[in-house]
C-alpha positions, -999 to 999 in steps of 0.1 A, spaced: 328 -22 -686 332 -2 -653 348 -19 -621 313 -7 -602 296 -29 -630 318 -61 -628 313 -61 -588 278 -57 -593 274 -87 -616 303 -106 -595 279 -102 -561 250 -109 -581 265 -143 -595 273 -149 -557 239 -146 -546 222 -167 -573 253 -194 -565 246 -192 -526 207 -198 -535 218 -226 -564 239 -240 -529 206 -239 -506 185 -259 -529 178 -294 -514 197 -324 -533 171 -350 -536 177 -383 -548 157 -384 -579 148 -352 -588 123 -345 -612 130 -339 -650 116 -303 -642 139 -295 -617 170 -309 -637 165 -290 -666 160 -257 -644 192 -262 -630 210 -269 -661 194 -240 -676 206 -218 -644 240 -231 -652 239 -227 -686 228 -190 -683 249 -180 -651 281 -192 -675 270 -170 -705 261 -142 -679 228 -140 -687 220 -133 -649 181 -123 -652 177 -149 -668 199 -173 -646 178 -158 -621 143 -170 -632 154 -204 -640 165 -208 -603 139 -193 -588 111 -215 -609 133 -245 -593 129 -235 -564 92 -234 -568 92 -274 -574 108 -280 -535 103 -271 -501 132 -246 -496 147 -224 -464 147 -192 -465 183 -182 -468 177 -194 -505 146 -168 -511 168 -142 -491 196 -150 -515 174 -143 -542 157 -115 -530 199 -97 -532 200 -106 -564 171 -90 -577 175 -59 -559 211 -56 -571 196 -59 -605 164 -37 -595 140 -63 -608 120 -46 -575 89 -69 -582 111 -105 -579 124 -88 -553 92 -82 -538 83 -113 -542 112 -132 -529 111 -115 -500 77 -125 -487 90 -161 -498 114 -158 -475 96 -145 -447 72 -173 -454 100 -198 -454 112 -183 -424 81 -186 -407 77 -221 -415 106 -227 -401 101 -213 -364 67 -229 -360 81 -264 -371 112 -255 -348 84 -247 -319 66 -273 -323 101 -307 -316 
């Protein structure tokens, strides 16, 4: 394996661990949600990273999350040019962002 691969993969594990980091802890989280994360950890150990990336991403569909963990996400899948997750994750996170300055404007 190249050196330009191993970075790749080593900044693509750090984006799906920053978005893993910007997930909400909630006192009882569903059964759903659990297994998602235990399945992202499971994954990001074996370096199955696209995989690893869709578990975390469908966890984050269960709770209300910020936007830094969509942009996170959004990183990752362009790193991996998955460009439609990407795609995706992006408008997330402008929604999230968006959300975020209109409950801001409104306290």
């Amino acid at each position: 394996m190249g050196n330009d691969l191993q970075e790749n993969w080593k900044l693509i594990e750090t984006f799906l661990r920053n978005a893993r980091s910007d997930l909400p802890m909630q006192a009882s989280p569903s059964l759903e949600f659990s297994a998602l994360l235990t399945e992202f950890d499971k994954y990001l150990s074996h370096n199955e990273l696209g995989l690893a990336l869709e578990s975390i991403a469908a966890a984050g569909q269960l709770v209300e999350t910020g936007g830094r963990f969509w942009h996170s996400l959004h990183q990752a899948a362009k790193k991996m040019e998955l460009h439609e997750q990407a795609q995706e994750f992006e408008f997330r996170f402008v929604q999230a962002a968006t959300l975020g300055l209109e409950r801001a404007q409104k306290q």
